[in-house]
Every structure is written in C-alpha cells, then in structure tokens.
C-alpha positions in Angstrom: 187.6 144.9 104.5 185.0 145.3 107.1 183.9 149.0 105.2 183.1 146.3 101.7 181.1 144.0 103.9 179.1 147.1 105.1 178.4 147.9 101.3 177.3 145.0 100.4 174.5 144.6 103.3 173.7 148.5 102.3 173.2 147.3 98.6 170.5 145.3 98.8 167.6 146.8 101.0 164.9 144.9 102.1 161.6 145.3 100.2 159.4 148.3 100.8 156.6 148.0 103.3 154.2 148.9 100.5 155.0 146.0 98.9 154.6 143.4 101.2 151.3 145.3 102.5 149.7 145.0 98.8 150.9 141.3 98.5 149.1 140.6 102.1 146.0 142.4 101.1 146.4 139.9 97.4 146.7 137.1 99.4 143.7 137.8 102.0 141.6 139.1 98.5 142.1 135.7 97.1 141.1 133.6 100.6 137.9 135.2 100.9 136.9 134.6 97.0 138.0 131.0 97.8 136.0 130.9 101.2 133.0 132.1 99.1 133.4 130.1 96.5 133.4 127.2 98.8 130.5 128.1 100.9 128.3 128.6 97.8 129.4 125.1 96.8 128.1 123.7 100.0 124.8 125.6 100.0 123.7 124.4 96.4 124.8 120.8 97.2 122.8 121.2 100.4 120.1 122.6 98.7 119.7 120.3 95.7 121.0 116.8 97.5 119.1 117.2 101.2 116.2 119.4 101.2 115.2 118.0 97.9 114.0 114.5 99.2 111.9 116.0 101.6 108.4 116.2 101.0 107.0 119.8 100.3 110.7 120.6 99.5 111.6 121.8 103.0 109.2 124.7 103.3 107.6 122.9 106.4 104.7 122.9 104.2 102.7 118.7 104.2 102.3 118.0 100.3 101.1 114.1 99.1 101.6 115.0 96.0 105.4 113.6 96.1 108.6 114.8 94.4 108.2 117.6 92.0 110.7 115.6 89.8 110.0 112.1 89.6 110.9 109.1 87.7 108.6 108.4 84.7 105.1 106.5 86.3 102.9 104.2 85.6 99.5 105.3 83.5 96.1 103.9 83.8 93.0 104.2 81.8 90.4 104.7 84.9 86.9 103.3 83.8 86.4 101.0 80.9 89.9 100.5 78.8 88.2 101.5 75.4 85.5 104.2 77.0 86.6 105.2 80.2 83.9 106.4 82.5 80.6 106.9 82.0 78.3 108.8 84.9 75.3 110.0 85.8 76.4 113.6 87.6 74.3 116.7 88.8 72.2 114.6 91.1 70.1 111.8 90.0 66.9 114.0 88.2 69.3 116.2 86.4 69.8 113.6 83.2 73.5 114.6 82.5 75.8 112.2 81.7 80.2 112.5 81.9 81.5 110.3 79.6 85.6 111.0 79.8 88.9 109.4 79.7 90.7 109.9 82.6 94.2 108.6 82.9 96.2 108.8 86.4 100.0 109.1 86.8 100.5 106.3 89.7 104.3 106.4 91.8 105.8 103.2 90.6 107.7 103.4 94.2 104.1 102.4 95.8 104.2 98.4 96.0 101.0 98.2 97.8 99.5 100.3 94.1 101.7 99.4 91.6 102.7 95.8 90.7 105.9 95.7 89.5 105.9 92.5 86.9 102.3 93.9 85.3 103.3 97.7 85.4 99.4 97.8 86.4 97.1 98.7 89.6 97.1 95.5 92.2 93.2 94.7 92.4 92.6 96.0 96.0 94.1 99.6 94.4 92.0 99.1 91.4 88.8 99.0 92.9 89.4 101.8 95.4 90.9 103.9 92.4 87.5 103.2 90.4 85.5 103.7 93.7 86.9 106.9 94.7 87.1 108.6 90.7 83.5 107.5 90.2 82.0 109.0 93.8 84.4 112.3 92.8 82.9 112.4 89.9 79.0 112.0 90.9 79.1 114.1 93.7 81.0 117.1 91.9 78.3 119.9 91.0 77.9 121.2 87.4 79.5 124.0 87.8 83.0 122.1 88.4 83.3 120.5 85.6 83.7 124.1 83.6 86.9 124.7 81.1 88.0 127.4 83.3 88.2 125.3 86.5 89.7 121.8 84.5 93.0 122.6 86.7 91.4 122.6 90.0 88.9 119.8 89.2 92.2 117.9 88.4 94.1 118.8 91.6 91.2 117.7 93.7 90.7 114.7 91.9 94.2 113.8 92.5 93.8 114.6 96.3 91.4 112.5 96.4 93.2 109.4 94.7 96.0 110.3 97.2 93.7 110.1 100.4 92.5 106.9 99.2 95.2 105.0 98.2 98.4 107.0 100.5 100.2 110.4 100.2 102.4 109.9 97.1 100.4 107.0 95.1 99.3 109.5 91.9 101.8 112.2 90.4 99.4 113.3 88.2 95.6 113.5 86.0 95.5 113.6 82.8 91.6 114.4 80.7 91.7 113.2 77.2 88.4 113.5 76.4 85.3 114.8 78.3 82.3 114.8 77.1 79.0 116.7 79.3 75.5 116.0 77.5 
C-alpha cells in the first residue's frame, strides 16, 4: 500500500515555475495600469476642481479679469441707453467726436456693482463706471481707436473698469457700434 500512496503524490506535480512566474508578472502588469489609472484620476480632479478657482489659474500669474469660465453676467449699456456715449477725443482743438455703444459684462458675484433685485449697476458703481469709460475714452490718442488695435483698446478698457470698481467687477467689453467723425 505505501508504493500506491507514493503514485498518487507523483501523479500530480506541482505547477511549473514558468507558470506561476508569468501569472506574477500578470498580476504586477495589472497593479501598475490600475495605480496609473488612479493617479491620472487624481491629477485631472486636482487640476479641474482646485487650481481652477484660483485666480490666473494657478500660474502664480495676478489676473482681475476673474474666472475664464464664468456664469452668464450682467450687461450694461454705458452712456445714454438709446446713444451710448458721445465724446470729444484727440484733445480739445482736434474737433473729433466718438459716438459708440459700449456694453460691459459686470460679475453678478460683485454686490457692491451689481444689485441683485434690478440686475443693474448700484448708483455709486454707475457713476464711477461712466466716469472712468468717458476719461478712457478722452484721453486715448487717435491712433488707438484703429480696427487693428479694437482688441487691445478693449482689454485696456476693461483694466480700467476693473481698477475702478475691484479686480473681477467686468468679464468682458463688447463695441456695437463706433462711430469716429
């Protein structure tokens, strides 16, 4: 009897090294897609959730500007509802006039612009909004206010607004009309 015990032990060997060796390597293959997966995860979330809410988007870079993505905002007509703004510009002996419609993106967010039943400018914001577009405006040379340099006139009007009023107040100027005689 002890010689059929001894056969059946010998009958069933134990797996091959190779085996196990190509089902560790699987295994460890599988953990580091995983771990990678993971870690990718956590970076975009990171990315997206955290550095997103801070200003300049985490370059280290100060921008008043505020979010690049924002929330729809508040428009207002700057000037005279039905013709906008009307001024003398060049200096006073050059005779040109700007006559232009000039609407401004305002940050709903800024209590101290915005008023939230009216959806318009609170009065202290209205008349430092229509104080600081029309000195932009009069002091800018005629040479600014060319097609090719629209975007930059924009962006420093906007700086402007923003120094006035707080970092964040406008999102964004829009020119509907612009008329230099």
């Amino acid at each position: 009897m002890p010689d059929e015990e001894k056969e059946v032990e010998t009958a069933a060997p134990p797996p091959p090294p190779a085996q196990s060796k190509k089902k560790t390597y699987i295994i460890i293959a599988v953990l580091v897609v995983l771990g990678l997966a993971l870690a990718a995860g956590i970076s975009l979330f990171v990315v997206t959730k955290v550095m997103g809410d801070i200003p300049g988007g985490g370059s280290g870079e100060e921008d008043d500007s505020g979010p690049r993505y924002h929330d729809a905002g508040v428009f207002v007509k700057l000037g005279d509802p039905k013709e906008g703004i009307l001024v003398n510009v060049g200096g006073p002996r050059s005779g040109k006039y700007l006559k232009a419609s000039i609407i401004v993106e305002f940050n709903p967010g800024k209590k101290a612009v915005i008023n939230e039943e009216t959806n318009s400018l609170q009065p202290d914001a209205e008349v430092k909004v229509n104080d600081v577009a029309t000195q932009f405006l009069r002091s800018t040379s005629l040479e600014d206010f060319d097609a090719d340099k629209q975007d930059e006139f924009k962006k420093q009007l906007k700086d402007a607004l923003n120094s006035a009023l707080g970092g964040g107040s406008v999102y964004d100027v829009y020119i509907t009309s612009f008329l230099l005689q």
